[in-house]
C-alpha positions in Angstrom: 117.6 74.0 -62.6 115.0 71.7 -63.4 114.8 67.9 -61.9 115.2 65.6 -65.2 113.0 62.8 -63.2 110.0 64.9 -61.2 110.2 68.8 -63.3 110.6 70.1 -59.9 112.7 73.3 -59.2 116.2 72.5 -57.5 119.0 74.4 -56.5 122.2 75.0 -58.6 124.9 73.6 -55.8 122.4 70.5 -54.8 123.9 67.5 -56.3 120.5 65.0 -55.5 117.0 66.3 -56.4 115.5 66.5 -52.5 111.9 65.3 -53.7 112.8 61.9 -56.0 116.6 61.7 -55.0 117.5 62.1 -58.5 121.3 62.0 -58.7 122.2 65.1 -60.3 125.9 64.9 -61.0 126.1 63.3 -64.9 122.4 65.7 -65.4 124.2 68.8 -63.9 127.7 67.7 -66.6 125.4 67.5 -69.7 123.7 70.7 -68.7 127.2 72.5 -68.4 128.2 71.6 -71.5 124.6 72.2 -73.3 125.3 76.0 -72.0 128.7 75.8 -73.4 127.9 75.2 -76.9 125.0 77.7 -76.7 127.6 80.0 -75.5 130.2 79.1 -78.3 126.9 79.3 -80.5 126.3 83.4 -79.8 129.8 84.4 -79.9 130.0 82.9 -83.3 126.8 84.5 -84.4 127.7 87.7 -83.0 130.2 87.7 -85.5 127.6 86.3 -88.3 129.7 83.1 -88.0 126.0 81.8 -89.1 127.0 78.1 -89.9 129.5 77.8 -87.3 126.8 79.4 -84.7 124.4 76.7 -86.4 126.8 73.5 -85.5 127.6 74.6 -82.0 123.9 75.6 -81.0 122.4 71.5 -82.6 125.6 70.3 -79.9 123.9 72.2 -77.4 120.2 70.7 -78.2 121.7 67.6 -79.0 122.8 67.6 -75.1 119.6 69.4 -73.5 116.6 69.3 -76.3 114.6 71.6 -73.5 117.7 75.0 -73.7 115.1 77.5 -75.3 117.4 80.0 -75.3 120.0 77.8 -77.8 116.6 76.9 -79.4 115.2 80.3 -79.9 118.9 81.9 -81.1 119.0 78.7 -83.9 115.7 80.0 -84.9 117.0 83.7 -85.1 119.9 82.5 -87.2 118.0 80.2 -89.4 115.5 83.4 -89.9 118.6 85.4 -90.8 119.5 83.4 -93.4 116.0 83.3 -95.2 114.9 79.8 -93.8 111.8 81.2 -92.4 109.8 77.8 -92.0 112.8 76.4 -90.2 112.9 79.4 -87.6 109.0 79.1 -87.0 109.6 75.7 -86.2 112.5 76.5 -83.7 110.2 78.6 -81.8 107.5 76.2 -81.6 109.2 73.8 -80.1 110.6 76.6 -78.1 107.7 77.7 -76.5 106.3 73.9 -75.8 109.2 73.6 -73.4 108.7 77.0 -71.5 105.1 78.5 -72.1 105.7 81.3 -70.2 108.0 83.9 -70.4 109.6 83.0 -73.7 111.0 85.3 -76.2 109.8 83.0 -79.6 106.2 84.2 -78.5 107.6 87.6 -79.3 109.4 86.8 -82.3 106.5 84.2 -83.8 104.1 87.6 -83.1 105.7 89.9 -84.9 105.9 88.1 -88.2 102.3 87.0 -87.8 101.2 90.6 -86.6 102.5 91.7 -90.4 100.7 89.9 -92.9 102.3 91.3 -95.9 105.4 90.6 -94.6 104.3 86.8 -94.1 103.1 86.8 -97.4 106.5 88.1 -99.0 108.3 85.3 -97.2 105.9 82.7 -98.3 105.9 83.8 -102.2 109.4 83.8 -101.6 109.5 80.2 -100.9 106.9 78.8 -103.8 109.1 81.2 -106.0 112.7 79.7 -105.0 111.1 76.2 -105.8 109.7 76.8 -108.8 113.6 78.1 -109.4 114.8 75.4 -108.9 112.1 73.1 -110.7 113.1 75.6 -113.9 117.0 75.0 -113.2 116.5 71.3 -113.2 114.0 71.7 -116.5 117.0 73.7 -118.0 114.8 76.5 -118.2 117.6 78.8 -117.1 116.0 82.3 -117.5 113.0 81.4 -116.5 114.9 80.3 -113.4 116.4 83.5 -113.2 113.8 85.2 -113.4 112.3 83.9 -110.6 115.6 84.2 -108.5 115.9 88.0 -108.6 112.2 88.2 -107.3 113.2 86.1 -104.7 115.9 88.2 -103.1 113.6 91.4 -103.6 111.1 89.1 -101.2 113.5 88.0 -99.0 116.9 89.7 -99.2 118.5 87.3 -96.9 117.7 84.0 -98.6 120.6 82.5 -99.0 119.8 79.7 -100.8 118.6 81.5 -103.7 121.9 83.6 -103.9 123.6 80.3 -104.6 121.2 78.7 -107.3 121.2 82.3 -108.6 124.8 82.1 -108.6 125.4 78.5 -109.9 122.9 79.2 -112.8 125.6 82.7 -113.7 128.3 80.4 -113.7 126.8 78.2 -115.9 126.0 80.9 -118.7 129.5 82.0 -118.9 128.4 85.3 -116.3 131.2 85.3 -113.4 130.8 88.8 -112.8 127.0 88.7 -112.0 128.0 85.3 -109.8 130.6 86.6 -108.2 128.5 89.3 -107.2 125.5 86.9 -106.0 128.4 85.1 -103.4 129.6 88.4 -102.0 126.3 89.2 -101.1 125.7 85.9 -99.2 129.0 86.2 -97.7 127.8 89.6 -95.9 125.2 87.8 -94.0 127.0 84.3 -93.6 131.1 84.9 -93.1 131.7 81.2 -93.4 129.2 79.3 -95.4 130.9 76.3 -96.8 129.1 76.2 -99.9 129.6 80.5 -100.7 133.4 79.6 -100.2 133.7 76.9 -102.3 131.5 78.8 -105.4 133.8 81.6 -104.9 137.0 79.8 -105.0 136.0 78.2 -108.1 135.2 81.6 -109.7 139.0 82.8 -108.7 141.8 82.4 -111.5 144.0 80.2 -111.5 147.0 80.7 -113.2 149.7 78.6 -111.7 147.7 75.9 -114.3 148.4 77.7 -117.3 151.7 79.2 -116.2 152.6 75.6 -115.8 151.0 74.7 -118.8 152.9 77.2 -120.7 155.9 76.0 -119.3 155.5 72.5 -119.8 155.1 73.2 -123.8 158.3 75.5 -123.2 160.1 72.7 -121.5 158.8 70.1 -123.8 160.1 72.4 -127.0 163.0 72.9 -125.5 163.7 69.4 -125.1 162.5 68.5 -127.9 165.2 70.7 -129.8 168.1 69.8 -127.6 167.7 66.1 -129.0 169.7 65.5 -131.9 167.9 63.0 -134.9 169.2 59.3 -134.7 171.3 58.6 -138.0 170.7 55.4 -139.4 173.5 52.9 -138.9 176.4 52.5 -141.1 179.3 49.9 -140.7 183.0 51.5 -140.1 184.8 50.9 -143.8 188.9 50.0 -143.5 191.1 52.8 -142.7 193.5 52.5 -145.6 195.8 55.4 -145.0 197.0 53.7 -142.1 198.0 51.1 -143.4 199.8 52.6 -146.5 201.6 54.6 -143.9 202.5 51.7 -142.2 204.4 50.7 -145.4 205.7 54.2 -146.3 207.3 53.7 -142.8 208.7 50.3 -143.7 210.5 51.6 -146.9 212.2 54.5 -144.7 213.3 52.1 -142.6 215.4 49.7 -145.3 216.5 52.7 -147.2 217.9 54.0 -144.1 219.4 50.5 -143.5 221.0 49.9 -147.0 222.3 53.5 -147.6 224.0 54.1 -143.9 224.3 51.6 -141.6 225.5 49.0 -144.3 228.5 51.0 -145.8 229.7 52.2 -142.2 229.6 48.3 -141.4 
């Protein structure tokens, strides 16, 4: 461990630097957990967990800024991915906090060491923005065209997997998108922005089952409901009433004819 006040070498268990008297205890906390991420940060990349690595290794720098070995594995991952520039610039900084003995000198070497390789990643770059200068042009097959050179350049390039991708979906071409994702997905499991492309590329038919069976529902409805009449005022029920005097006349008959004579 390094002293954060005078750069001087100090033991693990001391908790007080024994040349300034640096107290060690919050440094020697921060450190921990700068270790912890970076651990977190290769278990995730080990199984290419690539944006999860990517979040847990910027805690760990974000805690301890000199932790080459968080620094040079975010530059492996971002070189995985295609983002060449950003993993040069990883190891820079690597190697300006530990000159010596450094693995980014051996990774920074071996790219410059094959300059046809370099030269691939860089036309891969210009190519991928003048992509996406096309897409935004609406110049889609020019875009496209551009694209598939790309990933021939730099296989790994996410990035141009997803314009490629967005620029199939917009043509009509799920197939060929769908495609384009699954291919990103190999190298990065749990990129957010693959995952959400690819769920919008699944079917969804609960919305027109439930369309379907709204129109059901609403026809069914619809046919259940009986037309309003229009209104019509109750006329006099006559037959009751002539009963009522059919009745009356039984009555007196009965009277005159029977009970009068027995009387």
């Amino acid at each position: 461990m390094v002293c954060p006040n005078c750069q001087s070498n100090i033991s693990d268990k001391r908790i007080r630097c024994d040349r300034c008297g640096q107290d060690l205890i919050v440094y020697k906390k921060i450190y921990r957990a700068s270790n912890m991420y970076y651990n977190n940060g290769l278990t995730r990349a080990k199984v290419r967990d690539l944006s999860g690595a990517i979040v847990a290794l910027k805690k760990s720098l974000e805690l301890n800024k000199a932790n080459t070995n968080a620094r040079n594995l975010l530059g492996l991952i971002y070189f995985e991915m295609g983002e060449t520039v950003a993993a040069l610039s990883e190891w820079v900084i690597s190697r300006y906090f530990k000159p010596d003995g450094n693995d980014a000198d051996k990774y920074i070497n071996d790219i410059q060491e094959n300059p046809t390789r370099l030269d691939g990643l860089n036309q891969a770059i210009k190519r991928y923005n003048n992509a996406l200068v096309f897409a935004k042009q609406g110049s889609d097959d020019l875009a496209t065209i551009q694209l598939k050179r790309v990933i021939q350049l730099n296989p790994h390039f996410i990035r141009a997997y997803h314009l490629l991708s967005l620029l199939y979906m917009k043509n009509g071409e799920n197939e060929r998108a769908k495609k384009c994702l699954l291919r990103a997905a190999r190298i990065d499991v749990s990129n957010t922005t693959t995952l959400r492309y690819l769920k919008e590329l699944e079917p969804q038919p609960g919305l027109t089952r439930d369309g379907e069976a709204g129109a059901g529902v609403d026809k069914d409805i619809n046919s259940s409901i009986m037309p309003i009449s229009s209104y019509r005022e109750d006329k006099p029920n006559i037959m009751a009433f002539v009963n009522l005097i059919i009745g009356v006349l039984i009555g007196l008959a009965v009277a005159t004819f029977l009970i009068l004579p027995s009387i």
